[in-house]
DRENTORKOL-3810 file (N, C-alpha, C; in nm, 4 decimals):
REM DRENTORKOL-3810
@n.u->7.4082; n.v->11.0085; n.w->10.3573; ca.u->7.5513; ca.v->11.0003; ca.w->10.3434; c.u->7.5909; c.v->11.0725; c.w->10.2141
@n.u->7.7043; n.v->11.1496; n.w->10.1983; ca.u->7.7097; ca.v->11.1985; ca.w->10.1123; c.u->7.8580; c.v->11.0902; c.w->10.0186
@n.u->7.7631; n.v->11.0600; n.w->9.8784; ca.u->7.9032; ca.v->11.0119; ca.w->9.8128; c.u->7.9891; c.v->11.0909; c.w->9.7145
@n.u->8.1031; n.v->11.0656; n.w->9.7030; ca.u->8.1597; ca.v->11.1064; ca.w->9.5734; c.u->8.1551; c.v->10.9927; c.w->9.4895
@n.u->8.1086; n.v->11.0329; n.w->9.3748; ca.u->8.1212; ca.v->10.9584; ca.w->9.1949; c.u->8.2374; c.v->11.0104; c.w->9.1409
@n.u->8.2779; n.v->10.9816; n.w->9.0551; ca.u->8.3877; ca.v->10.9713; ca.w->8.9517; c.u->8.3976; c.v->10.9012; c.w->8.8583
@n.u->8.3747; n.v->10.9003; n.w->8.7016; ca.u->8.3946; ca.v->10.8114; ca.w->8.6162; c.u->8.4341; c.v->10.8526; c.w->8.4911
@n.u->8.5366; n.v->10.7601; n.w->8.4081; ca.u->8.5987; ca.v->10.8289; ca.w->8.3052; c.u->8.5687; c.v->10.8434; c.w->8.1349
@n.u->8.4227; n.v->10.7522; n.w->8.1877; ca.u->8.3624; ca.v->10.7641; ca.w->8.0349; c.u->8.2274; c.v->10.7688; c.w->8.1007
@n.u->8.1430; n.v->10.8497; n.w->8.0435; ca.u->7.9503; ca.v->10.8456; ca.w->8.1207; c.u->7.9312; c.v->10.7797; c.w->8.0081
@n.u->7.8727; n.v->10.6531; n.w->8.0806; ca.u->7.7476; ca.v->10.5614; ca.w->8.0533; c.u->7.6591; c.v->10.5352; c.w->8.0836
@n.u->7.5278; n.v->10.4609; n.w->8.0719; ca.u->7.4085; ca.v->10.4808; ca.w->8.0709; c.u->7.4115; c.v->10.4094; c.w->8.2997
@n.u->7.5397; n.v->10.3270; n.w->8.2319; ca.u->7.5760; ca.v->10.2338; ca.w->8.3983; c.u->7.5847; c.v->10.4030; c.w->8.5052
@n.u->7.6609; n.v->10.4756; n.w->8.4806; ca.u->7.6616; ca.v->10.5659; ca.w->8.5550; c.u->7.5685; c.v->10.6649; c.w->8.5463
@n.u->7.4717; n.v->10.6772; n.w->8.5199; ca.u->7.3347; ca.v->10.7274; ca.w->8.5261; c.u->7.2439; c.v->10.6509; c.w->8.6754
@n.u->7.2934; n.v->10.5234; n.w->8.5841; ca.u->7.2372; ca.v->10.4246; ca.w->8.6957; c.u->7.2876; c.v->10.4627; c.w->8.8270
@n.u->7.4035; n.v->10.4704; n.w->8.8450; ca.u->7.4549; ca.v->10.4850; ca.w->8.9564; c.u->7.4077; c.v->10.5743; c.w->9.0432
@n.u->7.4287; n.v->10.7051; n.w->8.9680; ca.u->7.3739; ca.v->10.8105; ca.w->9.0492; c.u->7.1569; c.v->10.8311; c.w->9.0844
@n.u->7.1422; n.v->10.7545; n.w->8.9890; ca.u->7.0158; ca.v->10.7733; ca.w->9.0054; c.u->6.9833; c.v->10.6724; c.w->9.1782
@n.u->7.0643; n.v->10.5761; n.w->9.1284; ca.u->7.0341; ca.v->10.4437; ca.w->9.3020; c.u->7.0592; c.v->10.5084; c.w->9.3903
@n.u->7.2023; n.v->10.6120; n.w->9.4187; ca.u->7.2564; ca.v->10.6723; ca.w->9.5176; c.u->7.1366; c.v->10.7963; c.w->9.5431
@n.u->7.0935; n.v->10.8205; n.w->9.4752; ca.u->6.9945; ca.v->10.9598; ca.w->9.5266; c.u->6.8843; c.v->10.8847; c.w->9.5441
@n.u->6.8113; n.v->10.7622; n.w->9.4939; ca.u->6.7000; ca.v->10.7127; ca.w->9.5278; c.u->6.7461; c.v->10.6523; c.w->9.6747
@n.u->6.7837; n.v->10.6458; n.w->9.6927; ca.u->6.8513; ca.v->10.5532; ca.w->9.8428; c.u->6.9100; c.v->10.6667; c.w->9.9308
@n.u->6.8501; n.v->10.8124; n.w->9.8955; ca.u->6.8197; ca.v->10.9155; ca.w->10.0045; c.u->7.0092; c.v->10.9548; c.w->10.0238
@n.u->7.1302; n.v->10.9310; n.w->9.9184; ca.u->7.2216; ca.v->10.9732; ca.w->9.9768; c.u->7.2859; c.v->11.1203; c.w->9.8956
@n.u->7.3383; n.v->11.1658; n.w->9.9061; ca.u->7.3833; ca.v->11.3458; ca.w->9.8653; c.u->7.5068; c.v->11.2823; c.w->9.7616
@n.u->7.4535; n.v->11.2907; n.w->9.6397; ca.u->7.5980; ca.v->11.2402; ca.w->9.5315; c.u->7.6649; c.v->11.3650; c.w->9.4718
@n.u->7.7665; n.v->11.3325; n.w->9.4942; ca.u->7.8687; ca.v->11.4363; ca.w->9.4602; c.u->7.9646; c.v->11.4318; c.w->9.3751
@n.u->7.8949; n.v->11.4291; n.w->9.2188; ca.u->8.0328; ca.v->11.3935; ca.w->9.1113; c.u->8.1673; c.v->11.4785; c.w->9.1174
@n.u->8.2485; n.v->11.4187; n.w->9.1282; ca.u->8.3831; ca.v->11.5261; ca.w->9.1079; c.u->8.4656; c.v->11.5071; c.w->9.0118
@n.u->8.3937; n.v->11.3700; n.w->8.9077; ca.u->8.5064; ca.v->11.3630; ca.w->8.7845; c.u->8.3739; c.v->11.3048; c.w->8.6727
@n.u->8.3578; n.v->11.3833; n.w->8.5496; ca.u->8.2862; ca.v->11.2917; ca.w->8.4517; c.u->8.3530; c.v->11.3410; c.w->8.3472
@n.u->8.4347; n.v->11.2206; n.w->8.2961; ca.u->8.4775; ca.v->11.2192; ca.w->8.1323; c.u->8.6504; c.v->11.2716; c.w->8.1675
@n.u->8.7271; n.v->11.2547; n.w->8.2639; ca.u->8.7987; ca.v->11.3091; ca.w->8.2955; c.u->8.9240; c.v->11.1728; c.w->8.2841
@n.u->9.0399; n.v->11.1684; n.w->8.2730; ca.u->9.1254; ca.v->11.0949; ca.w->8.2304; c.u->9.1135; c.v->10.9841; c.w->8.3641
@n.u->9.0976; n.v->10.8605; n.w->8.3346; ca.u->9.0961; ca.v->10.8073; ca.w->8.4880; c.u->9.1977; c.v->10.7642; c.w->8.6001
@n.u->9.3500; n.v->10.8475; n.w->8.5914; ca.u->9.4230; ca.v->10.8849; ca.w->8.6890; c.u->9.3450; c.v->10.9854; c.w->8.7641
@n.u->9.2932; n.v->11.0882; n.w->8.6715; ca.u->9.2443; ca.v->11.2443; ca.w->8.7640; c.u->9.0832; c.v->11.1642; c.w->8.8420
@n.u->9.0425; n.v->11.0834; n.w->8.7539; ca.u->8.8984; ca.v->11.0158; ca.w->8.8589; c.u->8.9477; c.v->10.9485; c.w->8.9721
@n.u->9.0138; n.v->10.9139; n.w->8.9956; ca.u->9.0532; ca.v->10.8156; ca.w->9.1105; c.u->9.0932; c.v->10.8663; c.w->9.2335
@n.u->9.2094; n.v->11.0026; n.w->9.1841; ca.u->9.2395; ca.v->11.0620; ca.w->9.2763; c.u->9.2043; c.v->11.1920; c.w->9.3266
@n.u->9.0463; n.v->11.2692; n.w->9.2218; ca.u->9.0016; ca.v->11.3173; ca.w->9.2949; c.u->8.8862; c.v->11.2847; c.w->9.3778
@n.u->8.8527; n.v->11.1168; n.w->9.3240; ca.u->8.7453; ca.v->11.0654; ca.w->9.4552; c.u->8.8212; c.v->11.0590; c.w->9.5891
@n.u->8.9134; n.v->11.0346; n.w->9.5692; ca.u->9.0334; ca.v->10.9597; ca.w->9.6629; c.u->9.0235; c.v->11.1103; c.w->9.7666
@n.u->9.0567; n.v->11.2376; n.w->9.6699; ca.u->9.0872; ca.v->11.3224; ca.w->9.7755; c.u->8.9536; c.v->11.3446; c.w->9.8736
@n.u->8.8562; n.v->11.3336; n.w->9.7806; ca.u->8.7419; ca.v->11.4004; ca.w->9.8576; c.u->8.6245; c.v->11.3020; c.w->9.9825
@n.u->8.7089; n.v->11.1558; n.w->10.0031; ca.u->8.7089; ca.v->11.0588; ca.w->10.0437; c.u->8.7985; c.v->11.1033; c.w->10.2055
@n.u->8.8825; n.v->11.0871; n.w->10.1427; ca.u->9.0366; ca.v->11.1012; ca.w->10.2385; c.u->9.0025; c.v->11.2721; c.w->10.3139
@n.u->8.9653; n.v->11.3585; n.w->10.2531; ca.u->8.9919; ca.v->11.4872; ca.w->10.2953; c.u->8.8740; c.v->11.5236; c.w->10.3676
@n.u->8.7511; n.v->11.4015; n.w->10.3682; ca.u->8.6130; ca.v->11.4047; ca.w->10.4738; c.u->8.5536; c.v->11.4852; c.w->10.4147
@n.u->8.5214; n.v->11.5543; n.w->10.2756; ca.u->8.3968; ca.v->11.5785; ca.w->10.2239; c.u->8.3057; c.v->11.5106; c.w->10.2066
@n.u->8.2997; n.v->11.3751; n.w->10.1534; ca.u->8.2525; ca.v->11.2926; ca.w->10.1278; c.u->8.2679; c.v->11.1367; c.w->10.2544
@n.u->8.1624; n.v->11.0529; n.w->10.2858; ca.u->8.2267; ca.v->10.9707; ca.w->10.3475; c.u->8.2787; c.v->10.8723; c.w->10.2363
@n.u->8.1630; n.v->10.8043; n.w->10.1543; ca.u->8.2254; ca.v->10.7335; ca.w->10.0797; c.u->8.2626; c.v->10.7829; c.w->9.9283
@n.u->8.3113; n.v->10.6838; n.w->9.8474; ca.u->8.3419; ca.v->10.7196; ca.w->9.7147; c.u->8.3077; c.v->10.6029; c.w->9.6397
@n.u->8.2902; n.v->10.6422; n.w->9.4626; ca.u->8.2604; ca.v->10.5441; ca.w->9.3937; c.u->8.2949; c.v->10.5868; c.w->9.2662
@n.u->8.3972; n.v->10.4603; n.w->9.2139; ca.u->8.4915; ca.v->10.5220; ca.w->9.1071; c.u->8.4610; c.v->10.4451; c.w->8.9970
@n.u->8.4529; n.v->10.4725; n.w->8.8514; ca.u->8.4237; ca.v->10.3731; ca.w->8.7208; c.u->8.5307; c.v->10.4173; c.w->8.6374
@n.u->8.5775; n.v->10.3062; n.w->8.5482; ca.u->8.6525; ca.v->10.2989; ca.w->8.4629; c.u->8.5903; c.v->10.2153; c.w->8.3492
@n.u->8.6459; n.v->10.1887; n.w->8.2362; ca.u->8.5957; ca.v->10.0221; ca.w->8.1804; c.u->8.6269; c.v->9.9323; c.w->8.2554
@n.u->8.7514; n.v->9.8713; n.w->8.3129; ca.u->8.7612; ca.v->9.7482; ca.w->8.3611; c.u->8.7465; c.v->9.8011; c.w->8.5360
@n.u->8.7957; n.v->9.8973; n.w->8.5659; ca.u->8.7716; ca.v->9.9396; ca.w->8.7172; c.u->8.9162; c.v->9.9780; c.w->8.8181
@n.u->9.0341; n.v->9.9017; n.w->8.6956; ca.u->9.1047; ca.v->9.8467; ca.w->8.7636; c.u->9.1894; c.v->9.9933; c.w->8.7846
@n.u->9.2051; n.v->10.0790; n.w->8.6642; ca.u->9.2945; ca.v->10.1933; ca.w->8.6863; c.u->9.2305; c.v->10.2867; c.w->8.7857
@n.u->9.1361; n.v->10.3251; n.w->8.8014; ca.u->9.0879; ca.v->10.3943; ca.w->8.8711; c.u->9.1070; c.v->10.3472; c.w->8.9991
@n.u->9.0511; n.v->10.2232; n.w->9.0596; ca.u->9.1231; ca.v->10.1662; ca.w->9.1716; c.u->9.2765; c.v->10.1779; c.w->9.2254
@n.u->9.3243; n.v->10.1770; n.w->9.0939; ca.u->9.4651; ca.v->10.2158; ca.w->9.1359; c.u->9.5126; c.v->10.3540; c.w->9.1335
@n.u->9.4616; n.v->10.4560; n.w->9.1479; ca.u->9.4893; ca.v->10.5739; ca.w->9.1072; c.u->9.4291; c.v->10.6016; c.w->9.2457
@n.u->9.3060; n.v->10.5903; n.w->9.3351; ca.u->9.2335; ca.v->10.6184; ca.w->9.4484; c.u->9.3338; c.v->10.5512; c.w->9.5639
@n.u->9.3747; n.v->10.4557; n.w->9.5415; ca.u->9.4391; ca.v->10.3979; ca.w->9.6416; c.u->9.5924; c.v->10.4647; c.w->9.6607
@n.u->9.6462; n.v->10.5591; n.w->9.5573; ca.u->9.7333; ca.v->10.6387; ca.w->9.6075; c.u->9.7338; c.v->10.7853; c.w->9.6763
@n.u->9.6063; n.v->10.8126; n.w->9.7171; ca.u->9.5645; ca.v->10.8908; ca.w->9.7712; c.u->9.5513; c.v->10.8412; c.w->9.9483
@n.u->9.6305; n.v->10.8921; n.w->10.0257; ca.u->9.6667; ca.v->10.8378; ca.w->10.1666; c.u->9.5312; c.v->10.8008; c.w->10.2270
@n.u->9.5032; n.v->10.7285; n.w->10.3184; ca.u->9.3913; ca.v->10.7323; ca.w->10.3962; c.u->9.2951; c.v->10.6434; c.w->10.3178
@n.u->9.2726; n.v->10.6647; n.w->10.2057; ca.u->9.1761; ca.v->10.5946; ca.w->10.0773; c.u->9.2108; c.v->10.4440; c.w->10.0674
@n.u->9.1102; n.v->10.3577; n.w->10.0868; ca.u->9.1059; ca.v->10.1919; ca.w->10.0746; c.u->8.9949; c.v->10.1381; c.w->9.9389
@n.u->9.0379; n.v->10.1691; n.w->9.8360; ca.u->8.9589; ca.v->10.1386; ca.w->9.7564; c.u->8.9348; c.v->9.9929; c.w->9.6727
@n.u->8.8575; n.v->9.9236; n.w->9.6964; ca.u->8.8362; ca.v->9.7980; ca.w->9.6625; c.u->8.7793; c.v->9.7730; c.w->9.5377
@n.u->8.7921; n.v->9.7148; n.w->9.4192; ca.u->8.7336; ca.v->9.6981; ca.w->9.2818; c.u->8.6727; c.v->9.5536; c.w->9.3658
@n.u->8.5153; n.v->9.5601; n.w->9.3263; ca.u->8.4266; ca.v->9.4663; ca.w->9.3193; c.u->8.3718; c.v->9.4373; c.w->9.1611
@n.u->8.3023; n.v->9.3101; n.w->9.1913; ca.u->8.2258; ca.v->9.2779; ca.w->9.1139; c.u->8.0981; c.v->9.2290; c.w->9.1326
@n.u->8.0754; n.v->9.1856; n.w->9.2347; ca.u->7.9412; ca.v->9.1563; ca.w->9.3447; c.u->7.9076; c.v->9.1705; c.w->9.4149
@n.u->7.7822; n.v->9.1689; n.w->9.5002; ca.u->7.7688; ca.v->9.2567; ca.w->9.6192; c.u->7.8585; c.v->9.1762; c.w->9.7369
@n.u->7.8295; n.v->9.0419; n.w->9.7329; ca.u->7.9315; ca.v->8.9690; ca.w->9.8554; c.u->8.0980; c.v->9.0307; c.w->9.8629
@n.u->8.1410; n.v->9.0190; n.w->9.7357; ca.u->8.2743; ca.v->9.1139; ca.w->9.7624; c.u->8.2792; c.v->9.2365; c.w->9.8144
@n.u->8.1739; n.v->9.2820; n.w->9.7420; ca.u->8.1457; ca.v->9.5106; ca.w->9.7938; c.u->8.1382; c.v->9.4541; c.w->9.9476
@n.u->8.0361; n.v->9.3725; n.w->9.9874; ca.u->7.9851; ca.v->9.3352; ca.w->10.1345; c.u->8.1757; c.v->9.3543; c.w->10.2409
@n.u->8.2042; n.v->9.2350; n.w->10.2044; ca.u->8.3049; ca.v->9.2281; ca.w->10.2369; c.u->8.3927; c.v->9.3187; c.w->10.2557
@n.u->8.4455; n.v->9.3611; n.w->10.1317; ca.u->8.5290; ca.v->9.5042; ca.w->10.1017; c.u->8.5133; c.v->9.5879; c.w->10.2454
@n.u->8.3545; n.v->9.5958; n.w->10.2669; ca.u->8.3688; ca.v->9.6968; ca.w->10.3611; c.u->8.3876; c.v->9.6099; c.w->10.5167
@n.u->8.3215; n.v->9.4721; n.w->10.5162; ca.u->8.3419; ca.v->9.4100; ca.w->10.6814; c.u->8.4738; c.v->9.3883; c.w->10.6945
@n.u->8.5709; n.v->9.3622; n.w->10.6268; ca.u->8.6998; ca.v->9.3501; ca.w->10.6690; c.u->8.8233; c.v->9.3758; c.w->10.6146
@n.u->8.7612; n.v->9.4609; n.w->10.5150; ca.u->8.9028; ca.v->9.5650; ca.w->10.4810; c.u->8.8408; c.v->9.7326; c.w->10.4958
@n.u->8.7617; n.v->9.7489; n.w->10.5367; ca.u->8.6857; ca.v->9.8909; ca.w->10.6128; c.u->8.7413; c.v->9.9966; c.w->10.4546
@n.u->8.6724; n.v->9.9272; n.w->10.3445; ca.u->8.7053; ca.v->10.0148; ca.w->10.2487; c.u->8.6153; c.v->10.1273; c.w->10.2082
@n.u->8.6419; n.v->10.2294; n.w->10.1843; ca.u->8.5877; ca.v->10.3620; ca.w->10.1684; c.u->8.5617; c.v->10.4009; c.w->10.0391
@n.u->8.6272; n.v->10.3186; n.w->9.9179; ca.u->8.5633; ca.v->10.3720; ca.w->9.7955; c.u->8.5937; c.v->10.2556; c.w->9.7585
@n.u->8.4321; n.v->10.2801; n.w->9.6540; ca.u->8.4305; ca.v->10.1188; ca.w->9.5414; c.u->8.4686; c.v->10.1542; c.w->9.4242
@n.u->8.5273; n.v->10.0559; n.w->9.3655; ca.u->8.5593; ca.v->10.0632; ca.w->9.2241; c.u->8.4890; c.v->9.9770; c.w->9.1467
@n.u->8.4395; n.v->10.0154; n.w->9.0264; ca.u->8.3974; ca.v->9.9147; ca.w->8.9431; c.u->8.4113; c.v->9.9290; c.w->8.7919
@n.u->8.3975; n.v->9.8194; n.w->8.7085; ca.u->8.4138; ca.v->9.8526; ca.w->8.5465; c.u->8.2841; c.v->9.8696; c.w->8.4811
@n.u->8.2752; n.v->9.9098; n.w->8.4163; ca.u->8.1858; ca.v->10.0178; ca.w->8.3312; c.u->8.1531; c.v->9.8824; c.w->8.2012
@n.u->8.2360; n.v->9.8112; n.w->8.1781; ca.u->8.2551; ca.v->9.7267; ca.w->8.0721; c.u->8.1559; c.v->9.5985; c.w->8.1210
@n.u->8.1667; n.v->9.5607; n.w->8.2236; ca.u->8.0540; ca.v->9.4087; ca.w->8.2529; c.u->7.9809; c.v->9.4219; c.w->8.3666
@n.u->7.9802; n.v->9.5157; n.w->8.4155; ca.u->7.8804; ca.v->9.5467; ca.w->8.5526; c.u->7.7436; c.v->9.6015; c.w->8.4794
@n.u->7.6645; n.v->9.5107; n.w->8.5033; ca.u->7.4664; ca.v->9.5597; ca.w->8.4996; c.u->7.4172; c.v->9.6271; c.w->8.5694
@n.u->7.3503; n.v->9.7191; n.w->8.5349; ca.u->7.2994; ca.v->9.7417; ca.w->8.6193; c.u->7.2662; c.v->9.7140; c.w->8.7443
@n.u->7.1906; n.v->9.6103; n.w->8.7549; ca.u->7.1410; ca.v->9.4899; ca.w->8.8732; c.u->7.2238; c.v->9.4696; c.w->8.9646
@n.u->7.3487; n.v->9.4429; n.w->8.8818; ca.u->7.4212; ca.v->9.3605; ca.w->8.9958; c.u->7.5606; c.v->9.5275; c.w->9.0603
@n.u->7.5625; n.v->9.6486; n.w->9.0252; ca.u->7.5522; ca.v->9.7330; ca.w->9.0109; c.u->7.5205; c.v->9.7983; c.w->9.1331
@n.u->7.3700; n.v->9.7463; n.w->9.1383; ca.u->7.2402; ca.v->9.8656; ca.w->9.2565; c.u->7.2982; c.v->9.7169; c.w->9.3635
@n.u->7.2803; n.v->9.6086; n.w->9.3414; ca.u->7.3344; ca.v->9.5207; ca.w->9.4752; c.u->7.4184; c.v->9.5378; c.w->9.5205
@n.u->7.5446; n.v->9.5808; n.w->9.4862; ca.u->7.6926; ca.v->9.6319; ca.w->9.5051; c.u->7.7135; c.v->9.7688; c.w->9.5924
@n.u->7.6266; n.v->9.8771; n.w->9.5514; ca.u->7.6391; ca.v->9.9832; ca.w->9.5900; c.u->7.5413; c.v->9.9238; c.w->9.7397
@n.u->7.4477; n.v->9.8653; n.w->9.7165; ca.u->7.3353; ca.v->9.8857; ca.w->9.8850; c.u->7.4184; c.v->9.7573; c.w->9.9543
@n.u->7.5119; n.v->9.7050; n.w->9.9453; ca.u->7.6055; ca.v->9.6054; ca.w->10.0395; c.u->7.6914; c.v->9.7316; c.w->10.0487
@n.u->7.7614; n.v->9.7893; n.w->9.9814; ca.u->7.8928; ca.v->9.8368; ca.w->10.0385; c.u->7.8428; c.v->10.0024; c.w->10.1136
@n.u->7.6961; n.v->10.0561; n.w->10.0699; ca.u->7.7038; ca.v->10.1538; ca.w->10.1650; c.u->7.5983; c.v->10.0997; c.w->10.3165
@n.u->7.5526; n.v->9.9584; n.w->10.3278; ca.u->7.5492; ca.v->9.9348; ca.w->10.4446; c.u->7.6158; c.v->9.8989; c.w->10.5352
@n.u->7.7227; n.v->9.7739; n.w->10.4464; ca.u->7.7864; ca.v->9.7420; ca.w->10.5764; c.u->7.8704; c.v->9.8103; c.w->10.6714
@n.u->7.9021; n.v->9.7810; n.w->10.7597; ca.u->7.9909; ca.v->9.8368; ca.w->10.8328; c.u->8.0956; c.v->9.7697; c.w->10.8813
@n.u->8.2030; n.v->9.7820; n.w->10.9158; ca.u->8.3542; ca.v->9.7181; ca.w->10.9257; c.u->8.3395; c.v->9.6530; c.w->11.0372
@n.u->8.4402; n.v->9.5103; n.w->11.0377; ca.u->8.4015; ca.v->9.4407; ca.w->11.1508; c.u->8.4506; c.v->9.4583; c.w->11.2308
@n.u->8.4503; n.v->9.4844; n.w->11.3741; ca.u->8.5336; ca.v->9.5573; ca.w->11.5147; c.u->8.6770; c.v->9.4118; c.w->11.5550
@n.u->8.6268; n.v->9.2991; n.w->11.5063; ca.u->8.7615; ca.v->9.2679; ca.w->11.5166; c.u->8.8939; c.v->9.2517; c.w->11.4334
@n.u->8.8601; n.v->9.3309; n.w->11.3150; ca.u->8.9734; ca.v->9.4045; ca.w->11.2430; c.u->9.0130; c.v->9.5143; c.w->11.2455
@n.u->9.0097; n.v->9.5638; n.w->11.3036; ca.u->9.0771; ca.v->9.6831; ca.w->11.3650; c.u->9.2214; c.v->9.6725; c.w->11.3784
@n.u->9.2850; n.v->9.5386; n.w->11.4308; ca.u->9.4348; ca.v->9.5520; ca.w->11.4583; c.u->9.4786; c.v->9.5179; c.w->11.3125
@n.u->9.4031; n.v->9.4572; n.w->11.2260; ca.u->9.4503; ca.v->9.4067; ca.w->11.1068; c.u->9.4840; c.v->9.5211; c.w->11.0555
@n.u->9.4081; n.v->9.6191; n.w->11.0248; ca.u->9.3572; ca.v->9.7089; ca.w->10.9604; c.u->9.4908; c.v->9.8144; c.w->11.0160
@n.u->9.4952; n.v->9.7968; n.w->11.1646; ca.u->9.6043; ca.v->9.8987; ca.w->11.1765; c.u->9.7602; c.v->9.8877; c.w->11.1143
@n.u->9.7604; n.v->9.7431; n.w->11.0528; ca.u->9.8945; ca.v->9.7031; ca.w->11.0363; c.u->9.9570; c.v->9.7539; c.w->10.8575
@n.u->9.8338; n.v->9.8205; n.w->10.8183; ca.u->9.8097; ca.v->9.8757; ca.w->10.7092; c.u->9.8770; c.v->10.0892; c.w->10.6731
@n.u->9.9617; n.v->10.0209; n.w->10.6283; ca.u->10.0262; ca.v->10.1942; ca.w->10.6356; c.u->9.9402; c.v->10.3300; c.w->10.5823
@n.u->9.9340; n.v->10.4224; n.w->10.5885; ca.u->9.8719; ca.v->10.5466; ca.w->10.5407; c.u->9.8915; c.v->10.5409; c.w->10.4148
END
């Protein structure tokens, strides 16, 4: 699977990141490092939304601007986690396409659990109508 990264300060966490995503056999595709984190969000967002990438994965310190910056990019459902049961989730029933996370209290550990829940699961087929009630 190929992801997009994005993050607005490189830390040793986003090393991590990309190192799990390529050990776990997927094609990472930074499109923002050190870049203001409006421009990280929404160029994961584009390259998410515009099917270069399937998924995306966005860092901030707290997670939260970047989340909000991806999610104004149409098509883009970006969820700020903090654990893998949420990432899990994120994706079974809100079929979200890019994770967000903070740079500030995410470990490593809990980090690599987050990323291998949210690029396995898959969305649950009986949200679909939910999901449709959700505007572009």
């Amino acid at each position: 699977m190929r992801v997009a990264l994005g993050t607005d300060e490189h830390t040793p966490l986003v090393d991590e990141l990309q190192r799990e995503l390529a050990g776990l056999g997927h094609d990472v595709v930074v499109v923002a490092d050190g870049d203001p984190w409006p421009d990280v969000g929404r160029r994961v967002g584009e390259a998410v939304a515009g099917g270069e990438v399937e998924r995306g994965v966005v860092c901030c310190w707290t997670g939260t601007g970047v989340s909000i910056a991806a999610n104004k990019v149409s098509g883009v459902r970006a969820a700020l986690c903090t654990d893998a049961e949420t990432a899990r989730g994120a994706r079974r029933w809100n079929d979200a396409n890019v994770l967000a996370l903070g740079l500030r209290l995410t470990s490593p550990e809990v980090a690599r659990e987050m990323l291998a829940a949210f690029l396995t699961t898959g969305p649950d087929p009986t949200e679909h109508e939910t999901l449709g009630r959700l505007p572009d």
